[in-house]
C-alpha positions in Angstrom: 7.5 -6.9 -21.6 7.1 -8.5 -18.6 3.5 -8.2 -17.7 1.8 -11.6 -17.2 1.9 -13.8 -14.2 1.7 -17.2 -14.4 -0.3 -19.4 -11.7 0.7 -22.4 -10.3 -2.0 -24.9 -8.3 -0.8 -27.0 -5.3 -3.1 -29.6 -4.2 -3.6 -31.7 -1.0 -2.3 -34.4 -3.0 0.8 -32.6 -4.2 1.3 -32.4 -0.3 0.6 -35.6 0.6 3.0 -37.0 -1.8 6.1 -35.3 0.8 4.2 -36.7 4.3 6.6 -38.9 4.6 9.6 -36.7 4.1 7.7 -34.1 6.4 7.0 -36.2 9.1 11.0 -37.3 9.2 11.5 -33.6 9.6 9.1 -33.1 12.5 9.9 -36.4 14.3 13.6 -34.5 14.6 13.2 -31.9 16.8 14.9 -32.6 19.8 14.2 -36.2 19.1 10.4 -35.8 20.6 7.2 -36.5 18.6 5.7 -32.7 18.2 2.7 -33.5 19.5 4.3 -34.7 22.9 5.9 -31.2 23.0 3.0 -29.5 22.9 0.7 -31.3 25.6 4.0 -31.1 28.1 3.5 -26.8 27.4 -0.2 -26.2 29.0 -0.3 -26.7 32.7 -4.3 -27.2 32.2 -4.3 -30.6 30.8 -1.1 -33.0 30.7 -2.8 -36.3 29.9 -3.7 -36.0 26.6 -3.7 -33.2 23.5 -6.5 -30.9 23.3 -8.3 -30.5 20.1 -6.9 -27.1 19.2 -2.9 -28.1 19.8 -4.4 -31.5 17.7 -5.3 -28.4 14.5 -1.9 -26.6 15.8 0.0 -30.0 14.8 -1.9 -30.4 11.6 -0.8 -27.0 10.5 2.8 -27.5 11.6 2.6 -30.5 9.6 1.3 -28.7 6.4 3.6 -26.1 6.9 6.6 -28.2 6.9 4.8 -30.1 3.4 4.7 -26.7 2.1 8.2 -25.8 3.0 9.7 -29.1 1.2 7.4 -28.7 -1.7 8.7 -25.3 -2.5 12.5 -26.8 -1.4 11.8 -28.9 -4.2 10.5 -26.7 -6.6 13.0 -23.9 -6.4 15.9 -26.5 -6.4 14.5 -27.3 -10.1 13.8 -23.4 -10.8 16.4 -21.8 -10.1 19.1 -24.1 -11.9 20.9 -25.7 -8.9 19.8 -29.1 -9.8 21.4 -28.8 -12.9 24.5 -26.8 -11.7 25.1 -29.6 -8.8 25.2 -32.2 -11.6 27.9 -30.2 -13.8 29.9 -29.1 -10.5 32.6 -30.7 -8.2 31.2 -28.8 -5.3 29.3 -26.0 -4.1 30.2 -22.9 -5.9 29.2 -19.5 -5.2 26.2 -19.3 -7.5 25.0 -22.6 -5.9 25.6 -21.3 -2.6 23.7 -18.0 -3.4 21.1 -19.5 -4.8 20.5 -22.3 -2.3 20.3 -18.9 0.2 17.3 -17.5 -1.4 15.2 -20.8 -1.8 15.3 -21.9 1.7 14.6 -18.4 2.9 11.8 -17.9 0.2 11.0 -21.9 1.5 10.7 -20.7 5.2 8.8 -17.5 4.4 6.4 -19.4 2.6 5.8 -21.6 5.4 5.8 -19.2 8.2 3.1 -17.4 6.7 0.6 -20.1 6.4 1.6 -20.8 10.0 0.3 -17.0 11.0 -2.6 -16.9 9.1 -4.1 -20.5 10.3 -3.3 -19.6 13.5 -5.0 -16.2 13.5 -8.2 -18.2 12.5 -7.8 -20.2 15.6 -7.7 -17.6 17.7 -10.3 -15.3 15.7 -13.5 -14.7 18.4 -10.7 -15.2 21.4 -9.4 -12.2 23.2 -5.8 -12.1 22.4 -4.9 -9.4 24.4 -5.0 -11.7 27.3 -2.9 -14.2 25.7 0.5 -14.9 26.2 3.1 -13.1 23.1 6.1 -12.7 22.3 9.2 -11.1 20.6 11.1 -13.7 19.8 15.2 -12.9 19.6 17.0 -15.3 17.5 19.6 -15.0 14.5 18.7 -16.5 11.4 20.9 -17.9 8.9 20.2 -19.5 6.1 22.1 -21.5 3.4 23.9 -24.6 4.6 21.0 -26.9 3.3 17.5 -26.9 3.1 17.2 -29.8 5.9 19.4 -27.9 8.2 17.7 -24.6 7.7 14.3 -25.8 8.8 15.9 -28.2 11.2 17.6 -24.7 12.6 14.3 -23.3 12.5 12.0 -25.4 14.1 14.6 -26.1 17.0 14.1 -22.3 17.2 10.3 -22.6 17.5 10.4 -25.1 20.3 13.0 -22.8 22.5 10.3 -20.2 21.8 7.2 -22.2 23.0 9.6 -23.3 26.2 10.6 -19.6 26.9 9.5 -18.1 30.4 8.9 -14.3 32.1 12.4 -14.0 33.1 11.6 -15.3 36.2 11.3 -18.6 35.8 7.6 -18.7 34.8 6.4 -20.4 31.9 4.8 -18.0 29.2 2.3 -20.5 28.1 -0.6 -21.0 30.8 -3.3 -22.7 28.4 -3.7 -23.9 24.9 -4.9 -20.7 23.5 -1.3 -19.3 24.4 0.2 -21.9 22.5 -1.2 -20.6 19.3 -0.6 -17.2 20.0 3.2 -18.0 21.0 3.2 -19.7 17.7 1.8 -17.0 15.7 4.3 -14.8 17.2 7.3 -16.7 16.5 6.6 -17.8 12.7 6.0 -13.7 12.0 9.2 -12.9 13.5 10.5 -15.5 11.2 8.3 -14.6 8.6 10.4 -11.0 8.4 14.0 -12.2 8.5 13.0 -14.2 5.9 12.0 -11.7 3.6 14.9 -9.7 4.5 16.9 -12.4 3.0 14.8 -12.7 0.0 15.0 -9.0 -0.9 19.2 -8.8 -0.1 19.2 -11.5 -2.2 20.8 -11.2 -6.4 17.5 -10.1 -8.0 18.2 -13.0 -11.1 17.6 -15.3 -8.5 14.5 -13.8 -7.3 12.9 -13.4 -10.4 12.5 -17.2 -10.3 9.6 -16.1 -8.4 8.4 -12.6 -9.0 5.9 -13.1 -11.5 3.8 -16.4 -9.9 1.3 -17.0 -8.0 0.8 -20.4 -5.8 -2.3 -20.9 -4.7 -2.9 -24.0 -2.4 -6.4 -23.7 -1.1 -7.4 -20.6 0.2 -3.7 -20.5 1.0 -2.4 -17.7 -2.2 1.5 -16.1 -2.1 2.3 -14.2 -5.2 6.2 -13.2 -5.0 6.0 -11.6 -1.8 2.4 -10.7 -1.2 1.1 -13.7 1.1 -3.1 -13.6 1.1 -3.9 -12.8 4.7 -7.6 -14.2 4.1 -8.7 -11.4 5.1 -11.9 -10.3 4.1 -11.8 -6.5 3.1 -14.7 -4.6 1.6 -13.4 -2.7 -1.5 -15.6 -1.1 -4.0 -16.3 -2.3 -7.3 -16.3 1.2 -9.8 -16.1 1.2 -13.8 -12.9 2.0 -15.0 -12.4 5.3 -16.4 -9.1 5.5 -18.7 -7.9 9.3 -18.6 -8.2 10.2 -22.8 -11.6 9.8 -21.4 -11.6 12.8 -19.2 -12.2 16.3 -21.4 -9.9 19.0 -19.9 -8.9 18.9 -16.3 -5.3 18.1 -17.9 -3.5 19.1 -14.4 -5.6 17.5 -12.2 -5.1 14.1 -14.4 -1.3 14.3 -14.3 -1.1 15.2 -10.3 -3.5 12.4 -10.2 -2.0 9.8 -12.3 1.6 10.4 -10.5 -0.1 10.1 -7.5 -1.2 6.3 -8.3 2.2 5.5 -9.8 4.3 6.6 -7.1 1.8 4.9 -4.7 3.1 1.7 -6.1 6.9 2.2 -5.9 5.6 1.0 -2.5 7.7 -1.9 -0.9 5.6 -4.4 0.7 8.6 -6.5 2.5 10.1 -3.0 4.0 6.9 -1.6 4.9 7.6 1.7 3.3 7.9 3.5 0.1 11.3 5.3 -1.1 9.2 8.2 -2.8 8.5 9.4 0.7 12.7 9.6 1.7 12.6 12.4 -1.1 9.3 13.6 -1.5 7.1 14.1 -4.3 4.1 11.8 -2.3 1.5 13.5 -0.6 -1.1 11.6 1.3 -4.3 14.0 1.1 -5.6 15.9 -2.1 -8.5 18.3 -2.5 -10.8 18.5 -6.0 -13.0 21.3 -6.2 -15.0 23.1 -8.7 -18.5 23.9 -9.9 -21.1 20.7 -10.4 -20.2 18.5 -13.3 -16.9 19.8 -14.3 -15.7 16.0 -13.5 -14.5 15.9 -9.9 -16.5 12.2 -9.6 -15.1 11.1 -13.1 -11.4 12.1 -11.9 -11.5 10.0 -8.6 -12.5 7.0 -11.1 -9.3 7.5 -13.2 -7.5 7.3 -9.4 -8.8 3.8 -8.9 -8.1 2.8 -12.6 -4.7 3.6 -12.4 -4.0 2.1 -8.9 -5.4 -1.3 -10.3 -3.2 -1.0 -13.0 0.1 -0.1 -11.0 -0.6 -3.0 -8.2 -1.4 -5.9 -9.9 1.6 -4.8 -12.2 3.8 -4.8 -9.1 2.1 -8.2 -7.1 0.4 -5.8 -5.0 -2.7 -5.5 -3.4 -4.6 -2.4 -2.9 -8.1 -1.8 -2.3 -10.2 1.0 -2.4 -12.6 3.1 0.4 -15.3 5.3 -0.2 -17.0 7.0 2.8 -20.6 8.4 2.9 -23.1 9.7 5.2 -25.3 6.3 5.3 -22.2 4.2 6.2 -21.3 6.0 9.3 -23.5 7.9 10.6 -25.4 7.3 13.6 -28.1 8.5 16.1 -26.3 6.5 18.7 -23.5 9.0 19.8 -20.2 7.3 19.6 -20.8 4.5 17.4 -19.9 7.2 14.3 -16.5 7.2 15.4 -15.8 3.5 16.0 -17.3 2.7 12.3 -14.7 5.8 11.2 -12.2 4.2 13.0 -12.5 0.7 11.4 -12.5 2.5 8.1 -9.3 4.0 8.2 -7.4 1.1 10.4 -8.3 -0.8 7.0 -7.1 2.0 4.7 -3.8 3.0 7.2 -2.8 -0.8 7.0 0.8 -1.5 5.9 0.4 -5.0 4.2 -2.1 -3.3 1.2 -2.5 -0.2 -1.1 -5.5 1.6 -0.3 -7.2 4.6 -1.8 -10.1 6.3 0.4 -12.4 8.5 -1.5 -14.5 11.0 -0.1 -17.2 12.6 -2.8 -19.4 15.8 -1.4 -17.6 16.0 1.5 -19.3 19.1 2.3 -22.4 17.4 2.4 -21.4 14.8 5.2 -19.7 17.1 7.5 -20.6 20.6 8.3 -18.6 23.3 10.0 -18.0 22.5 13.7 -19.8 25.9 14.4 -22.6 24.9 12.5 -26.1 24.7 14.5 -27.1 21.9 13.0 -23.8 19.6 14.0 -24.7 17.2 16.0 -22.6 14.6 17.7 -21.9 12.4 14.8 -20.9 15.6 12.6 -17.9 16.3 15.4 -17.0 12.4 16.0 -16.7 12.2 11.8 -15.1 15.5 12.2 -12.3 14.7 14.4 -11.9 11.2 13.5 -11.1 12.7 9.5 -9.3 15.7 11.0 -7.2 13.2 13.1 -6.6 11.4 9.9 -5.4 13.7 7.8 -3.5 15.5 10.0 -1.3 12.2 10.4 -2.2 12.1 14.1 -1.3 8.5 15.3 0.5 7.2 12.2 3.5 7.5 10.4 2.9 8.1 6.5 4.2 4.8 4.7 3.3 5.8 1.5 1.4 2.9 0.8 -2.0 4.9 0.8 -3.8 8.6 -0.9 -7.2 9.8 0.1 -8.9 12.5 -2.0 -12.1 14.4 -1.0 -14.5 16.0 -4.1 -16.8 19.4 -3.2 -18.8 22.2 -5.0 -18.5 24.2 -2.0 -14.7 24.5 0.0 -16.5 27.3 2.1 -19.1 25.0 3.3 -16.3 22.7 4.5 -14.8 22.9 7.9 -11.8 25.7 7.8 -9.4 23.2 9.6 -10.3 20.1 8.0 -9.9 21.9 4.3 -6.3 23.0 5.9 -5.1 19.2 6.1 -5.6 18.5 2.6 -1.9 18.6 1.3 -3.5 19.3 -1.9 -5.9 21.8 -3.3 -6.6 21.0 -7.3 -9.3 23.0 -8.9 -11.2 21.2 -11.3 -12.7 23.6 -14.1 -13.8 20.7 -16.5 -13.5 21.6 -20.3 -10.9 24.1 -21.1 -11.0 25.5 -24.7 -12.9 24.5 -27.7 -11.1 21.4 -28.6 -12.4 20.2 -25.1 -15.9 20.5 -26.3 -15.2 18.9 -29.3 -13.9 16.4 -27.7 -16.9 16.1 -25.6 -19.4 16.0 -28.2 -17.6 13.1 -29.8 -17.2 11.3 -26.5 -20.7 11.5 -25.7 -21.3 10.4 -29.5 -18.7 7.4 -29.6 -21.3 4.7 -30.2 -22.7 6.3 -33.3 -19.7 7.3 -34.5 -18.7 3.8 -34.7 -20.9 2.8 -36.9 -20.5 5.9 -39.1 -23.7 7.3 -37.7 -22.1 10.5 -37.0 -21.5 13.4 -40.1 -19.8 16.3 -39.0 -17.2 18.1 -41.4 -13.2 17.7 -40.7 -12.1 21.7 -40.6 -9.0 20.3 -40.0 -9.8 19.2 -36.3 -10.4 15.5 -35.4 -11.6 15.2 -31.7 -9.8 13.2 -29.7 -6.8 12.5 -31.2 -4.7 15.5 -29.5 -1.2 14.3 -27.8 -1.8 13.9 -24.2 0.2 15.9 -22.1 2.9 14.7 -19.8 4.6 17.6 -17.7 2.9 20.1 -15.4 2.7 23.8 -16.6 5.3 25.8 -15.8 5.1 29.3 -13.4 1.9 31.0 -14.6 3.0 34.2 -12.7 6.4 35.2 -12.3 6.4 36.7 -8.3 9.9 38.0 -8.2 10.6 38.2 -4.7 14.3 37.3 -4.4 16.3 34.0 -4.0 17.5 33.9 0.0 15.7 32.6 2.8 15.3 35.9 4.5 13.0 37.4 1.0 11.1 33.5 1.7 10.7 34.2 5.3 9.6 37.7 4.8 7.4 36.7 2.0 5.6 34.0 4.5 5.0 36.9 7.2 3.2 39.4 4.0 0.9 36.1 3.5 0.2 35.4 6.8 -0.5 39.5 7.5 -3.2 39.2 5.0 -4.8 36.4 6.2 -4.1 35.4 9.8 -5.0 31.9 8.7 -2.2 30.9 6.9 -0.3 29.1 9.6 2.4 26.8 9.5 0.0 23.5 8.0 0.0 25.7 5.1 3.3 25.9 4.7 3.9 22.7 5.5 1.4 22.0 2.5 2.9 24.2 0.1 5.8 23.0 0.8 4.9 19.5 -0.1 3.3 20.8 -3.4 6.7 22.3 -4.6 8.7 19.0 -3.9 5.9 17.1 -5.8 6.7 19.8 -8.7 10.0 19.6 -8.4 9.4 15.8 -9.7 7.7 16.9 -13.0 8.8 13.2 -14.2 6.6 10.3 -15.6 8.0 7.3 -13.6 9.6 4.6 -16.5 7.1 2.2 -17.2 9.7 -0.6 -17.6 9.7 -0.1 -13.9 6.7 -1.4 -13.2 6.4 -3.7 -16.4 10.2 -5.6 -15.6 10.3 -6.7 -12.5 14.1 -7.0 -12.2 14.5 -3.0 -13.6 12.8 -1.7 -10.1 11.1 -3.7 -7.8 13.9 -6.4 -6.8 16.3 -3.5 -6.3 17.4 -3.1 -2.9 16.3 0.2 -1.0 19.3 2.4 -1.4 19.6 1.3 -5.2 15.8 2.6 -5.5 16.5 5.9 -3.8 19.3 6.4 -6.4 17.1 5.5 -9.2 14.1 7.7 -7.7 16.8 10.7 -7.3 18.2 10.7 -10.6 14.6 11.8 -11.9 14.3 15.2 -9.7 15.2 18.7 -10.1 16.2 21.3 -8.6 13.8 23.2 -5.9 14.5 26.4 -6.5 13.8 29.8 -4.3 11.0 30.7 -6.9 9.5 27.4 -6.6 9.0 27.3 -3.2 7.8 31.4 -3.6 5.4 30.2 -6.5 3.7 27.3 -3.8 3.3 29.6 -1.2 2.0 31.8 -3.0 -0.8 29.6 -4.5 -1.1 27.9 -1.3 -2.2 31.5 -0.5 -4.5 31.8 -2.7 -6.0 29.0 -2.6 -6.8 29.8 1.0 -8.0 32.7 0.2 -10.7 31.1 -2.9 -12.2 29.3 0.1 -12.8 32.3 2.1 -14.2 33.9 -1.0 -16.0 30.8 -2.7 -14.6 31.8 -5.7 -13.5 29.1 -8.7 -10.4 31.0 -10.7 -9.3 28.6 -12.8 -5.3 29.4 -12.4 -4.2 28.0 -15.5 -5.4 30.2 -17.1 -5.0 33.4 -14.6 
């Protein structure tokens, strides 16, 4: 199995060893030194470089000493040295092959260029800086000299380019960094379009290691953005560890592992062209029937799944002392910067909420202040998807002991109502008592007679329960349509989010399926696959989403609903 990734240092010496061969690079385009390019650009000082075009050189430099060590390195890795010497010319599999490393070469580089230059320009305001969208067409392939030659050529043009009207883009230094940051991105992404497109045997020369060169890390595609996120630090909870609940840990569980099916180079994750990924889930149940313990399996299995796939993910919790405020206002901006972080395409994020009836109160409430209703919206606004286009690259769960005590419309967003009873049946207990007594026990401390039971050794499992009731109420979409009407009769409050919510529930059933684990263990199995191969693959696991499906969602949807109203805890499994 391929699970281990192996890590590969690059030094400043490493890179000073291919100065020379850099510099002959640079010294190319357009036959002018690159520093004179750059102090001929700001209209504010023409006589000599300024200090921050003298750092923008230096990274240019080790950009281009990046791009040639990697040149190097893939030439050796993927076998083209080696075919070159056997062949009487370039063949197809050279060809191919030569494609992907100066691609992977150039995406490399580009992306230490963006994230040294976002350092420059961290304190500045870069909304009053010159950008751009750079239009150029990228081809890779002919050699690696020519392709950065190609490229750089294109990065000058760029740093020339004007308004349209003849004005020069770049007014001061600071513009030049943000003109440079701008372009190398742009490049950045056609790059990694031609990495994925490319034969995934050839990529795999790189899906599975890390370089690290300083503070500098890229691990197959993920490049480290040095940006400094708070995550939280939990304990790991594996789910044999959870008594009962055995619903809640599947849902849960698929959850995570469709989560990271998520492609970082497209941005977007091909469970979501189907269905089957929700964004929002809802545990509820009576005090210390596991709610906290479940969220903790959540976070397990997302660690798990990303490193597995080269990804990173972080996870978010929110409570009352990290955003609330007597200053009215600030709430919402502290909200705000939460879920920016947690909405972020370039990571997989989880964001937690536990109690959530204790940090927000019913907008009707007496007691809600102003930083109840800013936490209010700002959560509503997020789950309701207001302002952002699910990626499927994130999942947020909220835990209560009391749904009523929770803000009607805010409950309504969750996708995802999932009550949690805790132990189940007698074999739960059992299992309990010997999970609570696993020390002892493993030091024989423990006598308790067999009786043909041995706690914790049950087969786990693996596909959701099928109908518990059986509603017949017909197979067209008229009985559906009529049968949404007889819902929303008995409780005015079951509008169209509901459905919409049900609906998303009975697509996530109708993918009662375990995703492979070679899938996430073999990188060439799933993750090199190209988008439309991966929706295939994803397809071939669904079924059919029947009329009494969709009758059976709606109708716990329903009732679900209505369990809030009454604060009521039916455990429907066993309904």
């Amino acid at each position: 199995m391929e699970t281990s990734r192996s890590a590969i240092p690059i030094t400043d010496a490493d890179l000073d060893a291919l100065k020379d061969r850099a510099e002959k690079q640079i010294s190319k385009i357009g036959g002018v030194d690159l520093e004179e390019i750059l102090k001929k650009l700001a209209p504010e000082e023409t006589y000599r470089v300024l200090p921050i075009e003298l750092e923008l050189v230096y990274i240019i430099r080790r950009g281009v000493s990046l791009y040639v060590w990697f040149a190097d390195w893939l030439f050796n890795k993927t076998g083209q040295k080696t075919e070159a010497a056997q062949s009487t010319g370039p063949t197809d599999s050279i060809l191919n092959k030569q494609k992907f490393s100066s691609a992977y070469s150039l995406y490399v580089m580009a992306n230490y260029i963006v994230i040294e230059c976002k350092e420059l320009l961290e304190g500045k305001d870069v909304t009053q800086l010159a950008s751009v969208h750079p239009n150029f067409k990228l081809e890779v392939g002919r050699n690696f000299t020519n392709d950065l030659q190609i490229a750089l050529s294109y990065y000058v043009e760029t740093l020339r380019s004007d308004d349209g009207k003849g004005n020069p883009l770049i007014k001061c230094a600071n513009d030049t960094v943000s003109i440079t940051r701008d372009f190398w991105q742009a490049l950045a992404d056609k790059t990694l379009v031609v990495c994925k497109a490319t034969d995934p045997a050839i990529q795999v020369a790189v899906l599975n290691t890390t370089f690290n060169y300083n503070d500098f890390t890229v691990a197959s595609y993920l490049v480290d953005q040095k940006a400094e996120q708070k995550s939280v630090t939990f304990v790991p909870i594996q789910p044999e560890e959870i008594v009962g609940n055995t619903e809640a840990i599947i849902q849960l569980l698929r959850l995570m592992d469709r989560l990271a099916l998520y492609d970082l180079g497209l941005k977007k994750n091909p469970m979501c062209e189907i269905g089957g990924l929700y964004e929002s889930m809802l545990l509820y149940g009576r005090p210390g029937t596991g709610k906290t313990s479940l969220m903790q399996v959540a976070m397990t299995r997302l660690a798990k799944r990303a490193e597995q796939m080269g990804l990173p993910f972080m996870v978010k919790t929110l409570v009352a002392s990290d955003v609330k405020s007597e200053w009215y206002g600030r709430s919402s901006r502290q909200l705000a910067d939460i879920i920016n972080s947690v909405l972020s395409p370039t990571t997989l994020s989880l964001f937690c909420v536990d109690d959530i009836d204790l940090l927000i109160t019913s907008r009707d409430d007496p007691g809600s202040g102003g930083a109840d209703k800013d936490l209010l919206k700002g959560l509503m606004d997020f789950f309701s998807g207001i302002g952002s286009n699910y990626k499927g690259n994130y999942a947020s769960m909220a835990a209560t002991n009391k749904p009523s005590a929770t803000d009607d419309a805010l409950r309504q967003r969750f996708v995802s109502s999932v009550i949690v009873s805790g132990a189940e049946s007698w074999e739960d207990y059992a299992d309990l008592v010997a999970l609570k007594l696993k020390r002892p026990m493993k030091y024989g401390l423990i006598e308790v007679s067999d009786s043909g039971y041995k706690p914790l050794e049950r087969p786990h499992i693996h596909t959701l329960s099928s109908n518990k009731k059986i509603y017949n109420k017909g197979s067209s979409w008229r009985d559906i349509g009529t049968h949404i009407m007889d819902l929303q009769k008995q409780y005015p409050n079951f509008t169209a989010r509901s459905v919409k919510n049900a609906l998303d529930v009975a697509i996530s059933k109708s993918s009662d399926f375990e995703v492979p684990n070679d899938w996430y263990e073999k990188s060439e199995v799933f993750r090199v696959q190209n988008w439309d191969t991966k929706i295939n693959m994803i397809k071939e696991l669904f079924g059919k989403i029947t009329s009494d499906a969709i009758i059976e969602a709606l109708t716990e949807q329903f009732e679900s609903e209505m369990g809030y109203v009454e604060n009521t805890y039916v455990n429907k499994t066993n309904a």
